[in-house]
N, C-alpha and C positions, 0 to 999 in steps of 0.2 A: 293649461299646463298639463303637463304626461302623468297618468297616474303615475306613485313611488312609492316605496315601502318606506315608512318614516327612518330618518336617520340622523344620526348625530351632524352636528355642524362641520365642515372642513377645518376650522380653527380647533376644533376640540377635537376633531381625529387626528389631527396631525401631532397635537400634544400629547395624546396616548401615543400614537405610534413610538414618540421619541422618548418616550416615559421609559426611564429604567426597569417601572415599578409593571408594566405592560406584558405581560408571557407573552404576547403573538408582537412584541416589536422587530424581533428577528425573523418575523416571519414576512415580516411586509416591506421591508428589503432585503430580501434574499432575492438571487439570483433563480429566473423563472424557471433556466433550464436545471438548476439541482433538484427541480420537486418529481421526483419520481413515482411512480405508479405500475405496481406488477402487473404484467399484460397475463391475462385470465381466458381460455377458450372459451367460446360462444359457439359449441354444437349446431344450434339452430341455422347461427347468418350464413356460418361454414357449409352446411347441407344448402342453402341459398344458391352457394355459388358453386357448388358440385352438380347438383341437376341440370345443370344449363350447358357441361362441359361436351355432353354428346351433342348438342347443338351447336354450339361456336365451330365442333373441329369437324363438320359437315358443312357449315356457312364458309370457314377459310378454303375446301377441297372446292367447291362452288366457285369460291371470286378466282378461285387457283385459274380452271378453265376458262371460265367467263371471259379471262384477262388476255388468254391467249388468239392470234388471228383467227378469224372465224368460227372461233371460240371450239373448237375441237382441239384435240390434244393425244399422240401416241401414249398407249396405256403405260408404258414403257415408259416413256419420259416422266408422266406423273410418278413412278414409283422410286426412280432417281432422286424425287425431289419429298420422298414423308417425310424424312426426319427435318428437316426444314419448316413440313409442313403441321410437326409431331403429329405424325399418321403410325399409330401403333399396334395396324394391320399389315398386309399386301393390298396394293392398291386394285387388285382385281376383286380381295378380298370385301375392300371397304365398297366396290359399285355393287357386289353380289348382296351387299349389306342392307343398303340403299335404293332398293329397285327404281323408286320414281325419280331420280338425281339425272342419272344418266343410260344410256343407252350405247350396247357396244356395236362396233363396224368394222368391218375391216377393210384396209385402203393399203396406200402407197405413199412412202415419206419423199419418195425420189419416182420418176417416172418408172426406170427399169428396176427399182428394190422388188423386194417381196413383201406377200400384204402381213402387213399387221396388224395388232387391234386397234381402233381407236374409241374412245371414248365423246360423247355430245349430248347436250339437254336435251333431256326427253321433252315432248309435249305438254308435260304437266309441269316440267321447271319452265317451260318457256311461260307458260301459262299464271305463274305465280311471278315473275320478275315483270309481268304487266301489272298484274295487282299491285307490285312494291311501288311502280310509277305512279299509277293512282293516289294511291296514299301517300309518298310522296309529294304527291302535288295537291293533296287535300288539306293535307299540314304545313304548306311551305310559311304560313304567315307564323307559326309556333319555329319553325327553320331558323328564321330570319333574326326570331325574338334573342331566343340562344347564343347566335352570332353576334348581335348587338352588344347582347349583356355580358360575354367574355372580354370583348373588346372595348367595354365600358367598364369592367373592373380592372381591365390590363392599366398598369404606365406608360403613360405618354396616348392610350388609346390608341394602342398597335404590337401584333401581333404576328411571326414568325410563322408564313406560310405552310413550311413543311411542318411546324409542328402540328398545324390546325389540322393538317389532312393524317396526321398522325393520331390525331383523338378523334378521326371523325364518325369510327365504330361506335367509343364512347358515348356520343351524342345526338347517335343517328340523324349525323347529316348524309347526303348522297354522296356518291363516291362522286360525280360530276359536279358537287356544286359550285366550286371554283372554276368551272367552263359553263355552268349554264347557269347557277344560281343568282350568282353576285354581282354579273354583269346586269341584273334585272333590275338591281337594288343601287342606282347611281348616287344615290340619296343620304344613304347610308355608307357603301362600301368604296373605298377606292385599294384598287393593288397597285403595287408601286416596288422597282428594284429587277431583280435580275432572276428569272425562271429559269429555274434547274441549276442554279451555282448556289444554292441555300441563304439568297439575298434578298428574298422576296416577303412582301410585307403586304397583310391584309390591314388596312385601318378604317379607323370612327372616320364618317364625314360629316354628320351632324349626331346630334345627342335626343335623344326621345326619352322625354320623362316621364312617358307610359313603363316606357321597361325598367328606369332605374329604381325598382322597389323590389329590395330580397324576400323572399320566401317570408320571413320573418316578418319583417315588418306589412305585408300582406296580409297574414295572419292573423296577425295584432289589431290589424283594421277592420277586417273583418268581424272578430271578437267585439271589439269598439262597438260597432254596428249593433250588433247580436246583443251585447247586455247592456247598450245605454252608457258605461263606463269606460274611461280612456285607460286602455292597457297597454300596457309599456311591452315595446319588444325585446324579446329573451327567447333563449333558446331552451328547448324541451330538455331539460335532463333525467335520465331515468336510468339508475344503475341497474345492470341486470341482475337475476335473482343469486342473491348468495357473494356476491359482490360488496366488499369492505374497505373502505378507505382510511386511512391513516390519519389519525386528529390532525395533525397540521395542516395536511394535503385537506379533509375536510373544510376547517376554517379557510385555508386557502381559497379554496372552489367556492365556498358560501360569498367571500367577498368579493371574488371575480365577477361572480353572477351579476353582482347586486352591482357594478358596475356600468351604464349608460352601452346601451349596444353601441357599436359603430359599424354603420352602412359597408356593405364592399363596394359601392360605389361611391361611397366620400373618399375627399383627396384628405391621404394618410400622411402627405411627403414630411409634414413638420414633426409628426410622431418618431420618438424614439424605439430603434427596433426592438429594444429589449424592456419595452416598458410592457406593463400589464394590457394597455388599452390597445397596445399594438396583438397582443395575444391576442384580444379580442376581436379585432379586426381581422388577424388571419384565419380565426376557426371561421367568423364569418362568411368570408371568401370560398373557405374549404366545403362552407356549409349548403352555399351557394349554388356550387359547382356541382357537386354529388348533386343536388335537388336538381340541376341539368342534365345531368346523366341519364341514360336512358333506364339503367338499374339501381342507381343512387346508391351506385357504386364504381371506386375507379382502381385499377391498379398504381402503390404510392411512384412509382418509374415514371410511369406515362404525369402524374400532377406533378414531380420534381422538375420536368423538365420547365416548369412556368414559373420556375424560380423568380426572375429577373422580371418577367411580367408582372405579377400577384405580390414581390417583394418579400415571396417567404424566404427565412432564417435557413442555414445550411440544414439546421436541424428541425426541422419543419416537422419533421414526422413525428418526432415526437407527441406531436400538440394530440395525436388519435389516441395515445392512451393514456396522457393525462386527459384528454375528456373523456372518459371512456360512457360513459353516460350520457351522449353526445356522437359519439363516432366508435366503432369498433375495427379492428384492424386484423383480418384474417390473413394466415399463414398459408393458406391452402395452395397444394401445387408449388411449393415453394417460391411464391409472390407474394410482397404484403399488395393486400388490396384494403383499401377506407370504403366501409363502407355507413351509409349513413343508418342508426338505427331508427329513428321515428319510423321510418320506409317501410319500417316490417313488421310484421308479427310471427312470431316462431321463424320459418323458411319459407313465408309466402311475402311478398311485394304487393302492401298495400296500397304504394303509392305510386300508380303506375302510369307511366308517360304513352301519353296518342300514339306514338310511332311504335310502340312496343307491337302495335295491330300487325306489323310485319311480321315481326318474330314471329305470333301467334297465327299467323296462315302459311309460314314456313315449318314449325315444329307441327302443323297439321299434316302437312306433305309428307313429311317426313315419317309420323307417326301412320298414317296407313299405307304407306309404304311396308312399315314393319309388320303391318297385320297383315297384308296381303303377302308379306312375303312368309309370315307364321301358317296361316291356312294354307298358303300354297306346300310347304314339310308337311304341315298334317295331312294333306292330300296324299301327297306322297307315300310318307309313312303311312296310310293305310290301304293306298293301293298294294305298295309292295308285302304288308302282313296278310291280305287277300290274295294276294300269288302266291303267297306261300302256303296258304290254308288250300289253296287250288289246288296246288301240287301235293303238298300233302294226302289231299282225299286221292287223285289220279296214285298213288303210288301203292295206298290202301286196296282200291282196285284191281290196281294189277297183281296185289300178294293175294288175295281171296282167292284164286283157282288152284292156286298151288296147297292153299289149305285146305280145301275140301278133297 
């Protein structure tokens, strides 16, 4: 049996509930979506996901070229396209920025034109899109796992092509994996439907109950393990500092808890959406997902679109700051993003996913880029205050005869 915190009988809760004589009887039918909770800043997750932004909008100017034929690109063209790109430089501005990204040339857009610049991966970005292959291909069985488990909590066990390739930043899969990945995985993956008219459908072709265990319940067993004792799966809640919840909303959340988890991978179809255990199920899901994340964080746009897959409520979002102890929901950049709090502490990401190893030999790139490109001004700047202490002394020279 699961361990459990002792509780009253079903027969006797149900008789309080409907007890007149009950304060919290109005509370345990009430409608889920009236219980409110003031959404409160979190400084710390916010700086989280601020540090990273010089980084994303250097990774988007990268797949920008990458993408294009023999991956060069008129410097010209690229500046056509910042605000697309929200590039809130000159794009000449952002390569002089960037030294090790790219490298400028000058060519011919048309045989008789005149030459222009172009811009192309330097050696050192060619040199890092091999390492992303490597790792890549050292993590594909954690690839794999991810892709199973969305389409093992989806309905029906299938999932909407473009939106996969839509989240596939999110979850660091490869921009190829739907051409080279999943045709590898016949076991698992079948695509089915119509590429390029938005009919196309990645689905389960068998079921592996290696992967169908959440985060949670992982945990739990783990734990199990560790102290001898069967501990029941629940999620960590821990409000942040200075964070005050409203008696009801309290009782409310106490009882929730104490509520039986439900798996995102049990079949939920008989559950009533608007019942508690369905709330349970979707923070779940939601919980699930962020812990698949490469930053165990997602923009709430890009999780809404998995409406109809995951079975979440119009008002889905909601469920981040009624758990706020649980999930916190930043405003930053005027996006909400969920992001998962266990993941953190202060603004650092303690729970950090294998493939993030990309990130971290790209923001390497990047960042002595920057230094070579600082030494190389300070160079400057003091050749040129040496030319001018040069000419200074020559000018001192030349007025000495005149004064003696």
């Amino acid at each position: 049996m699961m361990f459990r915190s002792p509780s009253l009988s079903r027969e006797i809760i149900e008789s309080l509930k409907n007890s007149p004589l009950n304060p919290r009887s109005t509370l345990q039918i009430r409608h889920i979506s009236s219980l409110k909770v003031v959404w409160r800043k979190d400084p710390k997750l916010d700086e989280a996901i601020e540090k990273e932004k010089r980084y994303k909008l250097c990774a988007r100017v990268v797949k920008e070229v990458l993408n294009e034929p023999g991956q060069v690109i008129p410097l010209r063209y690229l500046e056509k396209r910042r605000e697309r790109l929200r590039l809130n430089v000159k794009a000449k501005t952002f390569v002089d920025l960037n030294p090790l990204l790219f490298e400028v040339y000058y060519d011919r857009i048309k045989p008789k034109s005149d030459l222009v610049q172009f811009i192309r991966p330097t050696a050192r970005l060619k040199g890092f899109l091999e390492e992303e292959e490597r790792i890549y291909s050292d993590h594909e069985p954690l690839i794999v796992s991810k892709l199973c488990k969305m389409l093992m909590m989806a309905k029906d066990r299938v999932i909407n092509v473009d939106k996969l390739i839509h989240v596939k930043r999110e979850f660091g899969f490869p921009n190829d994996f739907l051409v080279n990945l999943v045709p590898r995985y016949p076991n698992y993956f079948r695509l089915t439907g119509f590429p390029g008219e938005g009919q196309s459908f990645l689905e389960l072709v068998s079921w592996n109950p290696d992967f169908a265990k959440s985060v949670i319940e992982q945990r739990a067993e783990d734990e199990t393990i560790k102290t001898g004792v069967r501990v029941r799966p629940n999620f960590n809640v821990k409000l942040p500092s200075g964070f005050f919840l409203r008696k009801e909303m309290r009782e409310w959340t106490r009882d929730w808890i104490e509520l039986d988890y439900v798996s995102p991978y049990q079949d939920v179809s008989q559950l009533d959406q608007a019942s508690r255990e369905m709330e349970k199920r979707t923070v779940g899901v939601l919980h699930e997902l962020l812990s698949l994340s490469l930053y165990k964080r997602v923009p709430v746009p890009i999780l809404g679109k998995f409406s109809d897959e995951y079975r979440f409520s119009n008002a889905f979002s909601s469920v981040f700051t009624r758990h706020s102890g649980i999930f916190y929901l930043s405003l930053k950049g005027g996006i909400k993003t969920a992001v998962l709090r266990e993941a953190y502490k202060d603004d650092e990401l303690i729970d950090r996913d294998p493939l993030l190893e990309i990130k971290d030999k790209f923001a390497s790139l990047l960042e002595e880029g920057w230094k070579e490109r600082k030494e190389r001004l300070i160079r400057r700047k003091e050749e040129v205050e040496e030319d001018l202490k040069m000419k200074a002394a020559r000018d001192e020279e030349q007025k000495e005869p005149l004064c003696s």
